[in-house]
C-alpha positions in Angstrom: 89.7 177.4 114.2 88.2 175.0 116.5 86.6 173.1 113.8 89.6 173.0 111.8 91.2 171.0 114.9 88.7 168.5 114.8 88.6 167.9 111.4 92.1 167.2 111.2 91.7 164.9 113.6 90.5 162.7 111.9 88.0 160.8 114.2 84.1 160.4 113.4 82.2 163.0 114.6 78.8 162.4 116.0 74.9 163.5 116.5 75.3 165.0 119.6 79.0 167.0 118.6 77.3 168.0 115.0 74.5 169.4 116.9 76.9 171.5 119.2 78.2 172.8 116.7 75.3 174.0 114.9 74.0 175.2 118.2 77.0 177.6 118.3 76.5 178.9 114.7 73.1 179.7 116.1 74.4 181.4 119.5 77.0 183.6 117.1 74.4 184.3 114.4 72.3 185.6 117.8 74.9 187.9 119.1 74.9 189.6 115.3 71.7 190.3 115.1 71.0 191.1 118.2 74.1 194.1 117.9 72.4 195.1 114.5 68.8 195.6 115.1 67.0 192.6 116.4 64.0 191.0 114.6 63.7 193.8 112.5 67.2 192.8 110.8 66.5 191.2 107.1 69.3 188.7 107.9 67.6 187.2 110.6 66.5 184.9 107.3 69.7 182.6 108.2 68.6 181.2 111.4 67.1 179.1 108.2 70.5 178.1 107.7 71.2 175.5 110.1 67.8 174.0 111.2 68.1 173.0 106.8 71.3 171.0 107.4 70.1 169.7 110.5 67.4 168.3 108.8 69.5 166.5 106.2 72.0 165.5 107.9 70.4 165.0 112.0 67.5 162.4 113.0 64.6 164.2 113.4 64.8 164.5 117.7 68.0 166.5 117.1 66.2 168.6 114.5 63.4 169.8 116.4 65.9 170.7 119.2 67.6 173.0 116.8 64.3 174.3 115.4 62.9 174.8 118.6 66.4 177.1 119.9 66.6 179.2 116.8 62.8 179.9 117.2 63.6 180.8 121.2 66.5 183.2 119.8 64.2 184.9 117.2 61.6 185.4 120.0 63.8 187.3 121.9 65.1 189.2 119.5 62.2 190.9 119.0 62.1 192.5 122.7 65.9 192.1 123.3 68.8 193.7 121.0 70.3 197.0 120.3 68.7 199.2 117.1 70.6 199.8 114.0 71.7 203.2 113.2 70.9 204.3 109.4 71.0 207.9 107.7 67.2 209.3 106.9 68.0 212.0 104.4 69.8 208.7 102.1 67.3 205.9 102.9 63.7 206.0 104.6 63.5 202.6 107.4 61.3 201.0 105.5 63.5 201.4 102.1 66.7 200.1 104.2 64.7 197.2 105.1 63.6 196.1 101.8 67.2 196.6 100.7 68.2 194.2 103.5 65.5 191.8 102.5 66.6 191.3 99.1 70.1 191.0 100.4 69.4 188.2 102.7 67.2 186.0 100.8 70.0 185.9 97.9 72.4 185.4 101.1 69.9 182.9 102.2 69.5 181.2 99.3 72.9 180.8 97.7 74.2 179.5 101.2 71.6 177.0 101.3 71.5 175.5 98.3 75.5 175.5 98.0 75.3 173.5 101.2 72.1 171.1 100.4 73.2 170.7 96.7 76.8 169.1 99.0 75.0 167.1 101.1 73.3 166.0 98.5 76.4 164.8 96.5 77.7 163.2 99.7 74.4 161.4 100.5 74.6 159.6 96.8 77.8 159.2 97.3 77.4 156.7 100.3 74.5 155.5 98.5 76.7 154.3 96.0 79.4 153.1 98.4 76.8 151.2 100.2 75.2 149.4 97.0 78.7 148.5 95.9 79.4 146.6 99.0 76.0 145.0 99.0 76.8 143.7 95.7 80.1 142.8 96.9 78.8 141.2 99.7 77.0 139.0 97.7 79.4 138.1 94.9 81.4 137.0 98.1 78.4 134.6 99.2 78.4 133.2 96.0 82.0 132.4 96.3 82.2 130.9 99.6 79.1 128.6 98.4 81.0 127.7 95.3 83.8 127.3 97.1 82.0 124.5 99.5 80.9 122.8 96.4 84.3 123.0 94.8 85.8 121.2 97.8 83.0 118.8 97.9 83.1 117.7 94.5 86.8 117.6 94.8 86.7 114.9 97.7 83.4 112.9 95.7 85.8 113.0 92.2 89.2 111.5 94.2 87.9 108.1 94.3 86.7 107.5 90.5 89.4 109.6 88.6 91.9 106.6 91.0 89.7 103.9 89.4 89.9 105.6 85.7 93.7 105.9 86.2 94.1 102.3 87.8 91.8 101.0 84.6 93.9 103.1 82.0 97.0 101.4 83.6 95.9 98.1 83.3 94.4 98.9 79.6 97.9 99.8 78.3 99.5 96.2 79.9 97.2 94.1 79.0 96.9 95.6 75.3 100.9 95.5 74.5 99.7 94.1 70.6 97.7 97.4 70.4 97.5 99.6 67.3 99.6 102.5 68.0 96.5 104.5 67.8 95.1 102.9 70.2 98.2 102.7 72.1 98.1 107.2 71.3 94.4 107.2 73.2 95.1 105.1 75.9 98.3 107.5 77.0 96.0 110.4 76.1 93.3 108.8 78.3 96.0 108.7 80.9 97.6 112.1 80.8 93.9 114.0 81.1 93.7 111.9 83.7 96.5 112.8 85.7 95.4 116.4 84.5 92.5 116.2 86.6 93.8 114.8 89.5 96.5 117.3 89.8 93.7 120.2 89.8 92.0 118.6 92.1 94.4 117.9 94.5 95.5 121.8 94.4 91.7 122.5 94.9 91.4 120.7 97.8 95.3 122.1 99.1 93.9 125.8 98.6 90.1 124.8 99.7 89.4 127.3 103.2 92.7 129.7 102.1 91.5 133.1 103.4 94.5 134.9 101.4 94.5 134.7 97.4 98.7 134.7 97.0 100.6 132.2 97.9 103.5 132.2 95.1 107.0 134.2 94.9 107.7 137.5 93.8 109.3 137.8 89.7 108.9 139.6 87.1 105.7 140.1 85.5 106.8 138.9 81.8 108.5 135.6 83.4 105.1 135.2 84.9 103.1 135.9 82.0 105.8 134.0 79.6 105.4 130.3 82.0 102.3 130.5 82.4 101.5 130.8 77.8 103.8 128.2 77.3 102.5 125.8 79.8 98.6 126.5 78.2 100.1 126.6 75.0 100.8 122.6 75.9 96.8 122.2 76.6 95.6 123.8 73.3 98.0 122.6 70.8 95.8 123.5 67.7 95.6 127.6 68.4 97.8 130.4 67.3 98.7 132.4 70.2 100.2 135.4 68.9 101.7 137.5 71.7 103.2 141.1 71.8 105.3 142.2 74.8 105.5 146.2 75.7 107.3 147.2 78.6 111.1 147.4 79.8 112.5 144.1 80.8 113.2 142.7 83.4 109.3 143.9 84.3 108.4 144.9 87.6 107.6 141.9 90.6 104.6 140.2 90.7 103.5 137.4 92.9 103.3 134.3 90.9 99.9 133.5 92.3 98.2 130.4 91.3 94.7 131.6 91.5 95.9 134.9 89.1 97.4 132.1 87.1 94.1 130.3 86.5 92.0 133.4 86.2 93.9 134.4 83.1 94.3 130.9 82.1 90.4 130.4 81.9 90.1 134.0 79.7 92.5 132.3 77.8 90.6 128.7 77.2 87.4 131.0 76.5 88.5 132.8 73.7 90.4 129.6 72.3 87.0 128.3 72.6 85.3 130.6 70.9 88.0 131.4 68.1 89.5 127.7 67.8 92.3 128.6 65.2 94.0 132.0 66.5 94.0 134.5 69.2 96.3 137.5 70.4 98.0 138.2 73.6 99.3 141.7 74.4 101.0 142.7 77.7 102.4 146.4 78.7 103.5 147.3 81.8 104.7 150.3 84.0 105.9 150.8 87.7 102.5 151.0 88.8 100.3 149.1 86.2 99.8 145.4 84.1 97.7 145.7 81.4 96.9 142.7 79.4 94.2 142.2 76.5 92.8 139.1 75.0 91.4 139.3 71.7 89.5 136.3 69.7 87.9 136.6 66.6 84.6 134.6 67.3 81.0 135.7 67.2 81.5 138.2 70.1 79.3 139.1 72.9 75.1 139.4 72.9 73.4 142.0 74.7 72.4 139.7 77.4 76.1 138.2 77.7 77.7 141.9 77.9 74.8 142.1 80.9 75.8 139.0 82.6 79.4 137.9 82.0 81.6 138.1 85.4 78.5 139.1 87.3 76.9 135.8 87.5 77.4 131.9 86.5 76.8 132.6 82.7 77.8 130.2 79.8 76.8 130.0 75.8 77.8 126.5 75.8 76.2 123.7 75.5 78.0 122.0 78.3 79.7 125.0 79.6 78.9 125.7 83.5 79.5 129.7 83.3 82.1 129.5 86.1 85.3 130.0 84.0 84.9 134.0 83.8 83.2 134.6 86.8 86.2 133.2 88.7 87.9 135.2 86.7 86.6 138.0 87.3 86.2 137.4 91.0 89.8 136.5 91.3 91.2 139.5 89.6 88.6 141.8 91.4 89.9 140.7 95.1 93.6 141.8 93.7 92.5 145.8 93.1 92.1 144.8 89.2 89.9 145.4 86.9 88.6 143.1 83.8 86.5 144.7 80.8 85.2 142.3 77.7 84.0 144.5 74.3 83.6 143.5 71.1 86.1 144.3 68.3 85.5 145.4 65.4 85.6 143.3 62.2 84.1 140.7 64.9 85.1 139.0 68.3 85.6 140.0 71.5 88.4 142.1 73.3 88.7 140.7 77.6 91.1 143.6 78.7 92.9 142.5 82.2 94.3 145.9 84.7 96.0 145.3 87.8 97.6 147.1 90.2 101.5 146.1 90.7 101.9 147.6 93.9 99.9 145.2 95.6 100.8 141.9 93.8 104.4 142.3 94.7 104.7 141.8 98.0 104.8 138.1 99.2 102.7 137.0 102.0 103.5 137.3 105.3 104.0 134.1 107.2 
């Protein structure tokens, strides 16, 4: 009962109280044999019992202690304890004993390894848990330093994307007699331009945020519905076929930029690698956003399935590798998920899950 209590509690418990406890398993466990026959009792095998999980669980100070009191109860159990009465004309001593032997080491050994087959679970376990947040730890590293380049570069690029923009401008007056294709390249020229210095100037706005959101709450297919038409405007040439599955209006989610660009850059990489067509399917529950991506282009290598969203990694020729790791990143810090596969008949499959529940709150101010 008493270490019911405590567990629910809920508190950690430490060396010192573990070893108290075990201490009185070891004080009970004394009081039963001594009432049923000492030493010569077979069960006296589970003073094994406890020194085994103190050893996996204790250091080894805390061990010994243990070790060295159950050894100081067996000893004087052997001088000290009241005998156990037993019928002769059923079972001879020696026959009861043996009997009680075989009893105690199945006792013995289910107990322990029921208990040390646990522990052993638990210690993996944490194993696990402890690897994870390594790794975490050090996909986080790798975004604060690309973070500190990203703001860097930002400030270095401010100065000639003005003078591109400034000669672009003065291009386009002093060419009024222009070809209108040449009059087409110059506004292009222009527009790409002012492209890149809007990004950059909401990279260097966002640069040191500690929170990802930052949007409003809506639904999740407004969300999803602004944010294909407005990349549907920066790859004119692909077929983006989309299928909706869900009852409208969907549930809220928080029209976060850095979602938005996450699922704009899966987008731009399967355009990329399936120029003339890709598909766009969205369901939705209460709970739940589940989008796929699906290109038809040469799909993923061994080494990519390896890599992708784990580190910088790029089949490009110019390509930096950052696009899906950011990605991924992103979507990762927001309780999601994101899985890439290849399809069959050819390309690949980037399947996006995340968790409404906590993308529809708005951030506290």
């Amino acid at each position: 009962m008493l270490v019911l209590v405590r567990l629910r509690s809920g508190s950690e418990v430490g060396n010192r109280e573990f070893l108290a406890h075990l201490s009185i398993d070891v004080g009970a466990l004394s009081g039963l044999i001594y009432l049923t026959g000492g030493a010569s009792n077979p069960f006296v095998l589970l003073f094994l019992l406890p020194v085994t999980i103190a050893a996996m669980i204790l250091p080894g100070r805390y061990t010994w202690s243990l070790a060295l009191l159950t050894v100081v109860c067996y000893s004087l159990l052997m001088w000290r304890h009241q005998p156990l009465p037993h019928a002769h004309s059923e079972m001879t001593e020696f026959g009861l004993h043996v009997v009680g032997m075989w009893l105690a080491f199945v006792l013995s050994a289910g107990l322990i390894a029921y208990f040390v087959v646990g522990m052993g679970n638990t210690l993996r376990a944490q194993e696990q848990a402890l690897l994870a947040a390594k790794e975490k730890s050090l996909r986080d590293e790798q975004m604060v330093a690309l973070g500190t380049l990203a703001a860097s570069t930002a400030h270095e690029l401010g100065s000639p994307l003005g003078t591109v923009a400034l000669l672009a401008q003065e291009l386009e007056e002093e060419l009024p007699d222009a070809s209108p294709a040449m009059k087409g390249q110059i506004r292009t020229l222009r527009t790409q331009v002012d492209r890149c210095k809007s990004a950059l100037a909401t990279l260097s706005g966002s640069a040191g945020g500690v929170r990802l959101t930052g949007g409003r709450a809506m639904p999740a297919n407004e969300f999803l519905e602004k944010l294909l038409e407005e990349w549907r405007s920066t790859r004119p040439n692909t077929d983006l076929k989309t299928r909706w599955n869900g009852a409208k209006p969907a549930p809220p989610l928080l029209a976060d930029h850095a979602l938005g660009q996450a699922l704009v850059n899966i987008l731009h990489n399967a355009a990329d690698a399936s120029p003339e067509s890709i598909e766009f399917d969205a369901s939705w529950s209460q709970e739940a956003l589940l989008m796929e991506v699906r290109d038809r282009g040469p799909g993923l290598t061994a080494e990519a399935s390896q890599l992708v969203g784990k580190h910088p990694y790029s089949t490009k020729r110019e390509g930096l590798g950052l696009g899906l790791y950011l990605s991924h990143a992103v979507i990762d810090r927001l309780g999601g998920k994101v899985n890439l596969f290849n399809r069959d008949g050819g390309g690949v499959c980037t399947r996006v899950q995340l968790p409404l529940n906590n993308l529809a709150r708005e951030p506290s101010s």
